[in-house]
C-alpha positions in Angstrom: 101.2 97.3 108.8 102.0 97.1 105.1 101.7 99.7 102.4 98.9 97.6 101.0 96.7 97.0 104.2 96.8 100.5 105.3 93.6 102.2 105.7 93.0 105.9 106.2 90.2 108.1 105.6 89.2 109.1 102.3 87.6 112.5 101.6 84.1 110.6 101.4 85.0 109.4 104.9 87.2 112.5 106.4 86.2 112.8 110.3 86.4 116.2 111.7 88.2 116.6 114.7 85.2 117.8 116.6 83.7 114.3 115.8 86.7 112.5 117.3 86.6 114.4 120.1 89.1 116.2 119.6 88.8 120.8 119.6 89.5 122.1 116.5 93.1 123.5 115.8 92.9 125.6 112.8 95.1 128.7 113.9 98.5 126.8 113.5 97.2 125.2 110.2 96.4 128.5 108.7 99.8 130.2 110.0 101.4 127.3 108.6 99.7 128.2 105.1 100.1 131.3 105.1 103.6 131.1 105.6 104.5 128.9 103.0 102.6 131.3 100.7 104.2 134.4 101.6 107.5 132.5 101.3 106.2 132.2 97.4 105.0 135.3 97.2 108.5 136.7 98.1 110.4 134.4 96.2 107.9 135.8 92.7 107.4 139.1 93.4 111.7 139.6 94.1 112.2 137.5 90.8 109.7 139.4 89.0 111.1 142.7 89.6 114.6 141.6 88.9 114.3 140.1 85.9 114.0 141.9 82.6 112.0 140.5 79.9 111.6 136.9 78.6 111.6 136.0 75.3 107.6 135.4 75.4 106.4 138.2 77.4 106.3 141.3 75.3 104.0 139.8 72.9 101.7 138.6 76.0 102.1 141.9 77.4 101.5 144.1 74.0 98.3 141.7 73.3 97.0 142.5 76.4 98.0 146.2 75.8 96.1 146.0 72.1 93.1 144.2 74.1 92.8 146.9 76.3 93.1 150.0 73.6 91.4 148.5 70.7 89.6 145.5 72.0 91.3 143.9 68.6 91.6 139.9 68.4 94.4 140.1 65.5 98.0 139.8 67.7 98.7 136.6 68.8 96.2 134.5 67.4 98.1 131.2 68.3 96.9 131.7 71.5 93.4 132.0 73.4 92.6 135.6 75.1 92.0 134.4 78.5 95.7 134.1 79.5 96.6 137.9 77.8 93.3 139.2 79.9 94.5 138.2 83.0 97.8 139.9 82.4 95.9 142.9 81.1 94.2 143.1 84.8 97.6 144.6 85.8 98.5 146.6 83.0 95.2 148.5 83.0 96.2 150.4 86.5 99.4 151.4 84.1 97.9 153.8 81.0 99.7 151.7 78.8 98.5 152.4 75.4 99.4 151.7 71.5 100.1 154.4 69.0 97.1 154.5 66.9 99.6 154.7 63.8 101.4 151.5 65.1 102.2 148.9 62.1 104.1 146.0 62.8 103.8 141.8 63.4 103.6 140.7 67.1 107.1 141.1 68.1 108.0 144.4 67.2 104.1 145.4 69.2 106.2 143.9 72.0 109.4 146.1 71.5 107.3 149.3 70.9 105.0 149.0 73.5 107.2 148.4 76.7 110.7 150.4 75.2 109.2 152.7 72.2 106.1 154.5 74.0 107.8 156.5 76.7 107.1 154.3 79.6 108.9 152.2 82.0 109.7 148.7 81.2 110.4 147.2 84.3 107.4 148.9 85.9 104.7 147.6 82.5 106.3 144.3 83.1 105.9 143.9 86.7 102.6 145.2 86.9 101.7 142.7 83.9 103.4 140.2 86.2 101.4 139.9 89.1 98.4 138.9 88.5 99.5 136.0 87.5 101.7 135.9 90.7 98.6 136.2 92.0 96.9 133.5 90.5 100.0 131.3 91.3 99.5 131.8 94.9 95.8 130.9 94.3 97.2 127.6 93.2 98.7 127.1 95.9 95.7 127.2 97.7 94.5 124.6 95.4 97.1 122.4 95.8 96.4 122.3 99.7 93.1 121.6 99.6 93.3 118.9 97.1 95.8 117.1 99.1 94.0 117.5 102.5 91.4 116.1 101.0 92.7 113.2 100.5 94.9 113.0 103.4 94.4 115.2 106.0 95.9 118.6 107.4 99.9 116.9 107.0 99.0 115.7 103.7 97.9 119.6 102.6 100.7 121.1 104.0 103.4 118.4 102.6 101.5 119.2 99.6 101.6 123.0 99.6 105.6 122.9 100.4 106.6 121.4 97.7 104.6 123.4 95.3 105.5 126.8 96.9 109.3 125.8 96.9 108.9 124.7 93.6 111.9 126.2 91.7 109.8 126.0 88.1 106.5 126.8 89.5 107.8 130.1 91.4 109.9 130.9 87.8 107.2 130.7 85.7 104.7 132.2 87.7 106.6 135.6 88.5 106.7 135.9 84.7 103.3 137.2 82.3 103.3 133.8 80.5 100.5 131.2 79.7 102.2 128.5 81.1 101.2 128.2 85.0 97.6 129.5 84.5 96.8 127.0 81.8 98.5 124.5 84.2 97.0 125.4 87.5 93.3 125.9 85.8 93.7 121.8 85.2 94.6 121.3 88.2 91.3 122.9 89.3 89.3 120.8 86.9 91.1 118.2 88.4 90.1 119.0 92.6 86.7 119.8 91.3 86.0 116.4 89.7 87.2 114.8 92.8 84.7 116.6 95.2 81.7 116.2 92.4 82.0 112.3 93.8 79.7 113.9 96.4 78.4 116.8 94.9 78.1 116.5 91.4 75.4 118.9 90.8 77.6 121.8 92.2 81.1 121.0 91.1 80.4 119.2 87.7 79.5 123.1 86.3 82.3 124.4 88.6 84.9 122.2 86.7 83.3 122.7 83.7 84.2 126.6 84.4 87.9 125.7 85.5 88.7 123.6 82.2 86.8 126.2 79.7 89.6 128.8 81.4 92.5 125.9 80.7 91.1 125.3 77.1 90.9 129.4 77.0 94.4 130.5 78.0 96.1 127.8 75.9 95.5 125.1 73.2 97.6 122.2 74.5 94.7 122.1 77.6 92.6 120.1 74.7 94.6 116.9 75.2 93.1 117.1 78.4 89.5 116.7 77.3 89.1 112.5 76.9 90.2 112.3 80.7 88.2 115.4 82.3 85.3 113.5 80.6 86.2 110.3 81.6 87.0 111.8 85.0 82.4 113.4 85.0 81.6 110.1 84.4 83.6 108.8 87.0 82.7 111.1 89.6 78.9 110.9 88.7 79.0 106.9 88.9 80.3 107.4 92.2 77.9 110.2 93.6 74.8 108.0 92.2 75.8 104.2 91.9 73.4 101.8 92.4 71.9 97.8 91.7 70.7 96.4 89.1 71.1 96.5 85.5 68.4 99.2 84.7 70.1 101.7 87.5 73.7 101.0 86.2 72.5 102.5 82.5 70.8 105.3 84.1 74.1 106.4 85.8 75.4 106.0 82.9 73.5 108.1 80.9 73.6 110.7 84.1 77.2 110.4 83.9 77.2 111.4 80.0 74.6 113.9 80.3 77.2 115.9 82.8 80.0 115.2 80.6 78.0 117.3 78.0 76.9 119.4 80.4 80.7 120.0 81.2 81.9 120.5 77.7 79.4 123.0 77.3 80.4 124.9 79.8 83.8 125.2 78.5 83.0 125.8 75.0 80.8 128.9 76.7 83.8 130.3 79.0 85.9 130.1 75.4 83.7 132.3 72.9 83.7 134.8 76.6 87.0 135.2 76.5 86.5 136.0 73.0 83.7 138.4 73.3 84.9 140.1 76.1 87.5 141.7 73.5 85.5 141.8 70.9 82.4 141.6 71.4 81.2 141.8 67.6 84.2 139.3 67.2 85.7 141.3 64.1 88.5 138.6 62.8 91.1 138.7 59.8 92.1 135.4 59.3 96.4 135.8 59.0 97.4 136.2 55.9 100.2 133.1 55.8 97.5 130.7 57.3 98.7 126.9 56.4 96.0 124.9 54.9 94.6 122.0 57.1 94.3 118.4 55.6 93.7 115.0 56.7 92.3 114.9 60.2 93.6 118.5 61.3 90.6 119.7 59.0 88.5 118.0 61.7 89.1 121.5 63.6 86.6 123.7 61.3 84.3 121.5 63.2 84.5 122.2 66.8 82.2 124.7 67.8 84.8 127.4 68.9 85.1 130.9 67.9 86.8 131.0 64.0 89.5 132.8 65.6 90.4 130.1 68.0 90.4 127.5 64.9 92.2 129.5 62.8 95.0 129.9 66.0 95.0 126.0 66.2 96.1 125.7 62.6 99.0 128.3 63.5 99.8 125.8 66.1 99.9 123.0 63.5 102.2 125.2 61.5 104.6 125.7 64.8 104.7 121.4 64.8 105.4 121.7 61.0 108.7 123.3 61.6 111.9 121.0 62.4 113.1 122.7 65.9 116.7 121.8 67.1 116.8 120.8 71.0 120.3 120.8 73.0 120.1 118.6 76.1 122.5 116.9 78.3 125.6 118.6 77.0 124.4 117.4 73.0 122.9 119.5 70.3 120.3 117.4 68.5 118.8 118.7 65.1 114.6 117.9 65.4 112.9 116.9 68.7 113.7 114.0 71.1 110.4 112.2 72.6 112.1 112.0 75.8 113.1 114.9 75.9 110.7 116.4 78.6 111.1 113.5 81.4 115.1 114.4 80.7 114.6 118.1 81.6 111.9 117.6 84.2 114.6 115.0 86.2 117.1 117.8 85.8 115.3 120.3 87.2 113.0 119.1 89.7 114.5 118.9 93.2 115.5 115.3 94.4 113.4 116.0 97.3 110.4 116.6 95.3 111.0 113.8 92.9 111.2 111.5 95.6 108.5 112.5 97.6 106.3 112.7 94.3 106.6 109.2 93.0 106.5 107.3 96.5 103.4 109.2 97.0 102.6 108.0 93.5 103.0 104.3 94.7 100.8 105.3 97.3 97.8 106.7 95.4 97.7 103.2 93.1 98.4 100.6 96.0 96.7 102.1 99.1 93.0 100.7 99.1 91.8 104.0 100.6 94.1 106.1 98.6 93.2 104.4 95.0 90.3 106.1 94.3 92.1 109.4 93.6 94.9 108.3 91.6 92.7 108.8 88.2 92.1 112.5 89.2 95.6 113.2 89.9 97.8 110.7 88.3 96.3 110.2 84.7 95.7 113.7 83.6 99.1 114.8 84.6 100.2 111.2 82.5 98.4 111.7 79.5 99.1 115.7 79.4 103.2 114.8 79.6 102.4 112.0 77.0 100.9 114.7 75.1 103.3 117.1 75.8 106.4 115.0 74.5 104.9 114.4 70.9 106.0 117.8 70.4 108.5 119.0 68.1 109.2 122.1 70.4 111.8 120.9 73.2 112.0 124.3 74.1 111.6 123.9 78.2 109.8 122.2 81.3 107.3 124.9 80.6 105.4 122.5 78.4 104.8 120.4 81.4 104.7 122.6 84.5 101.6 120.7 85.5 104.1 118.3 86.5 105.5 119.4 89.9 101.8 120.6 90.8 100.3 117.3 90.1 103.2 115.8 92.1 102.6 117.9 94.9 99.7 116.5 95.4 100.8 112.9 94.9 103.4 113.5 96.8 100.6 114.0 100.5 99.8 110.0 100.1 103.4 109.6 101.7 102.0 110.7 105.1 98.7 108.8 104.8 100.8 105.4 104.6 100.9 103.7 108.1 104.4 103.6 108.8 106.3 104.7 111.6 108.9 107.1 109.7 106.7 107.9 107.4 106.0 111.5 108.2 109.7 111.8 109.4 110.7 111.1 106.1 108.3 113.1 104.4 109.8 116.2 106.8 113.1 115.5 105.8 112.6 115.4 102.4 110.1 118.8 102.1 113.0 120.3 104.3 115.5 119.1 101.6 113.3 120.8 98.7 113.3 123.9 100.6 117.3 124.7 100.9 117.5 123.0 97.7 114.7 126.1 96.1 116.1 128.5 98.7 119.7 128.0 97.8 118.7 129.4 94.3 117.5 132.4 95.3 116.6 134.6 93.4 117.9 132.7 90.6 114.7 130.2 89.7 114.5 129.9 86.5 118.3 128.5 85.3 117.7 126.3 88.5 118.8 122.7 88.3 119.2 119.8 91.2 122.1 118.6 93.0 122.6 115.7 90.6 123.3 118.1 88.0 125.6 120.3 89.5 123.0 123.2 90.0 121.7 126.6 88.8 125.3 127.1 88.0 126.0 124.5 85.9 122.1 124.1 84.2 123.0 125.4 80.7 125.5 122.3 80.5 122.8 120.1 80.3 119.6 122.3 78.9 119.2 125.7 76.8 116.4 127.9 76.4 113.4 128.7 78.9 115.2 126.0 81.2 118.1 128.3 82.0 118.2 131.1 80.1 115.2 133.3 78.5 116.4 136.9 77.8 115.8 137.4 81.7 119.1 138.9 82.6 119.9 141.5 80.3 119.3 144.2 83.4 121.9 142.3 85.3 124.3 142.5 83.1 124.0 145.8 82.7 124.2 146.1 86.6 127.3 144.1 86.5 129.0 146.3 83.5 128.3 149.5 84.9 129.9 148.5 88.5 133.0 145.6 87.6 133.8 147.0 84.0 132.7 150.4 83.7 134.2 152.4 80.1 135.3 149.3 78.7 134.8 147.7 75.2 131.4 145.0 75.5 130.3 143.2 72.7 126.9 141.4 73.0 125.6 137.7 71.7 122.1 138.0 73.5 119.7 135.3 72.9 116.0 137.7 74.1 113.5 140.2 73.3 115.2 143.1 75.7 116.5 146.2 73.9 120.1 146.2 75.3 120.4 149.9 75.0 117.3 150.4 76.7 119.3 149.4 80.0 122.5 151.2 79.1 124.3 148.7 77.8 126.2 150.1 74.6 127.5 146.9 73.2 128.6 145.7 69.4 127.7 142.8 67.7 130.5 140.2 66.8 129.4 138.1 64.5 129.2 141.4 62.2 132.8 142.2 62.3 136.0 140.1 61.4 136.8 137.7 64.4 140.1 139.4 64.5 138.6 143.0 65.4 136.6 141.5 68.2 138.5 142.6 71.3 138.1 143.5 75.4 134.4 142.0 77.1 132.6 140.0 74.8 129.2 138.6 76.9 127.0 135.5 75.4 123.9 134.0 76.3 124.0 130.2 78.1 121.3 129.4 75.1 123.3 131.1 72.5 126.6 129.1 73.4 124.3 125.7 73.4 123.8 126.2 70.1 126.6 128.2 68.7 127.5 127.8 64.6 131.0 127.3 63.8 131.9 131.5 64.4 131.1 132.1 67.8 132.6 128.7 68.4 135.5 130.2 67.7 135.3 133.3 69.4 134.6 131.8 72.5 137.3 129.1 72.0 139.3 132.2 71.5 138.1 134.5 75.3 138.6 133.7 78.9 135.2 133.0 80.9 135.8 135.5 83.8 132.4 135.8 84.9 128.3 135.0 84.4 125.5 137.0 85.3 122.2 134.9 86.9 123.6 131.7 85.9 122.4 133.0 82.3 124.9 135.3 80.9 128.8 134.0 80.7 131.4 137.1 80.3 134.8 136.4 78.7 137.8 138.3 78.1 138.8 138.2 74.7 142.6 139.6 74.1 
């Protein structure tokens, strides 16, 4: 039978396997589950506690810390609350607490608060890490049911594989950053939608919930908000379509009144996340605010707290700025629109990729199948279109929605009435897994076998892609045990304190080149975009080692 003539159940039409006759067998799926999760859960928690901090997570982390202390809005106004309260869940076991005499701009609350206040950094980050591990794994669960949904028990499980061997998912989401909750609250919105086609009167106000946390964690969730109402109406046409030209408008106008209902929803769940800091919502605008004009000063509109329309028009200001981006071996000055599909080819796994777009092909030709490709093939579209009008090329981060969204494509595979079909699919979530296992526990410089892997990542990309500050407590492993007493100097590209993990390292660039002798250690991002003096230096050194795929040593005579 063809691709096109195939017909399987939908999740309007999904039998149970008492119905069929057949006893129920849950035990094996739920083993199978759990599994995969505690595979992922290993995989974060290991990276999480290795890793030292990225160049985003001390301001997360001493936002949250502020939040906690002094239930004060003013750090980090670029970015909602919801995100920094989730990481403040784990940080408030910790007695973490600012000086009340602190004075400084977001970055230095960072430094002081994990190196300057006389506690442990790698036990404040870790413990601002997991709940967001947490809510990764929650994903997960997400990810399954969406795809089961549409395609059975095979099609969940394909589904959750991919997405717990997920090299960028399981990177990102051992770290206390915005990008996987904003991402996996979307993909909620998303699963939601698709079950209000029978229930709209439950899950319409439960996705409105899911995307008012997406909208709250992060700002780039808004380009999000034509589809999820498109999606309301959608789903509402469905639950309540009917004949004749008189019923038609009424849906319609059903449709429209839980799109509103929807939006506000969301709008409530953001001035929460607000209020739940502050709840007399004490705000000082910042004091370098950009002016808005043209249609950006559309925003004073919206019916959002002032601070969150004050931290879009620091976003604006971000977008102002000319960024460079270094991908595929080449420095480029200012962004490249393809940039993202680039990166996310290079650091997806082939299995994945594969797996993703045939189930693609799937969700838009399968008869059965079509209905869902507007819930899980055009949001994660018109977010990546979105997403690549950026001028920040600064990582797949931007788009980790991608590989989720996939995931779930990626379950039409075993729905398509072909004999090899689920061989194939077997083969290739087998494929992902060495591919994500082989990394171990090196995730986040992680790049496919078509590009040489983690190893050879920061040839082709810089930054969050392959290397974010995370190492600087394995080099200082690596110094203290292969080149204990001798001369380091340090080109580190991150918001550790070096000398917080016992590295005592120079600087080079502030000395001649000709007094720079003995271990000289560089960043993979800072050699991507090296000026014409550490060119030199390194043209001048020996590579003799790296450190996570992150860190290169040389040997400079």
């Amino acid at each position: 039978m063809s691709l096109l003539t195939s017909r399987v159940p939908s999740a309007d039409e999904a039998i149970p396997e008492e119905a069929a006759g057949k006893p129920p067998r849950r035990w094996p799926l739920v083993l199978v589950v759990a599994a995969l999760l505690a595979e992922m859960a290993i995989a974060m928690i290991t990276t999480a506690v290795e890793q030292s901090p990225t160049i985003d997570e001390p301001v997360y982390v001493g936002t949250a810390v502020v939040y906690l202390d002094q239930h004060s809005l003013r750090y980090n106004p670029e970015h909602p609350p919801l995100g920094k309260l989730i990481i403040a869940t784990g940080l408030a076991f910790t007695g973490a607490h600012l000086d009340p005499g602190f004075t400084g701009d977001q970055t230095q609350l960072g430094r002081h608060v994990l190196y300057e206040s006389g506690d442990d950094p790698g036990r404040l980050m870790l413990a601002a890490r997991l709940p967001v591990i947490v809510l990764t794994l929650l994903f997960g669960l997400v990810v399954f049911a969406f795809a089961r949904e549409l395609t059975g028990p095979a099609g969940g499980v394909t589904a959750l594989a991919l997405y717990a061997f997920s090299p960028d998912v399981i990177a990102h989401g051992s770290l206390a950053t915005l990008d996987v909750p904003v991402a996996g609250f979307l993909l909620t919105s998303a699963w939601l939608l698709w079950r209000a086609r029978r229930r709209p009167g439950l899950y319409v106000p439960l996705a409105g919930l899911a995307f008012g946390a997406a909208v709250a964690t992060k700002m780039s969730a808004l380009a999000a908000v034509p589809v999820v109402l498109l999606l309301v109406v959608l789903s509402v046409w469905h639950a309540r379509r009917g004949i004749g030209p008189q019923r038609t408008l009424r849906v319609l106008g059903l449709g429209v009144a839980a799109a509103v209902s929807l939006t506000l929803l969301a709008v409530a769940v953001v001035w929460a996340s607000y209020l739940v800091v502050d709840p007399r919502l004490h705000w000082t605008p910042p004091p370098d605010l950009p002016a808005d004009h043209g249609l950006r000063a559309l925003v004073d509109r919206l019916p959002l707290p002032r601070p969150y329309l004050d931290g879009m028009r620091v976003q604006f200001a971000f977008e102002d700025r000319t960024w460079s981006t270094f991908l595929l071996g080449r420095y480029h000055a200012g962004a490249l629109w393809y940039y993202l599909p680039v990166a996310l080819l290079v650091k997806t796994p082939l299995a994945t990729l594969a797996l993703g777009l045939a189930g693609a092909v799937a969700l838009s030709a399968v008869p059965r199948l079509r209905p869902a490709a507007p819930y899980v093939l055009v949001p994660a579209a018109v977010l990546l279109a979105a997403a690549m009008t950026s001028t920040r090329d600064l990582g797949v981060r931007y788009a980790i929605f991608v590989p989720m969204f996939l995931a779930v494509a990626a379950a039409g595979v075993v729905a398509v009435r072909w004999r090899w079909a689920h061989v194939a699919a077997g083969v290739l979530v087998v494929f992902a897994a060495v591919s994500s296992l082989r990394t171990f526990p090196y995730y986040l410089p992680y790049s496919n076998e078509a590009f040489g892997g983690p190893a050879r990542t920061h040839l082709s990309l810089h930054d969050s892609n392959v290397d974010w500050g995370q190492d600087l407590g394995g080099l200082a492993d690596r110094l203290r045990q292969d080149h204990p007493g001798e001369r380091v100097w340090l080109v580190y590209k991150g918001s550790g304190v070096p000398s917080a993990y016992g590295i005592d390292a120079a600087d080079p660039l502030a000395v001649p080149p000709d007094e720079v002798h003995g271990l000289l250690a560089v960043s993979d991002s800072a050699i991507a975009k090296a000026d014409d003096r550490l060119t030199a230096l390194i043209s001048g050194s020996a590579p003799i080692d790296e450190v996570g795929h992150s860190i290169t040593l040389y040997r400079r005579p």
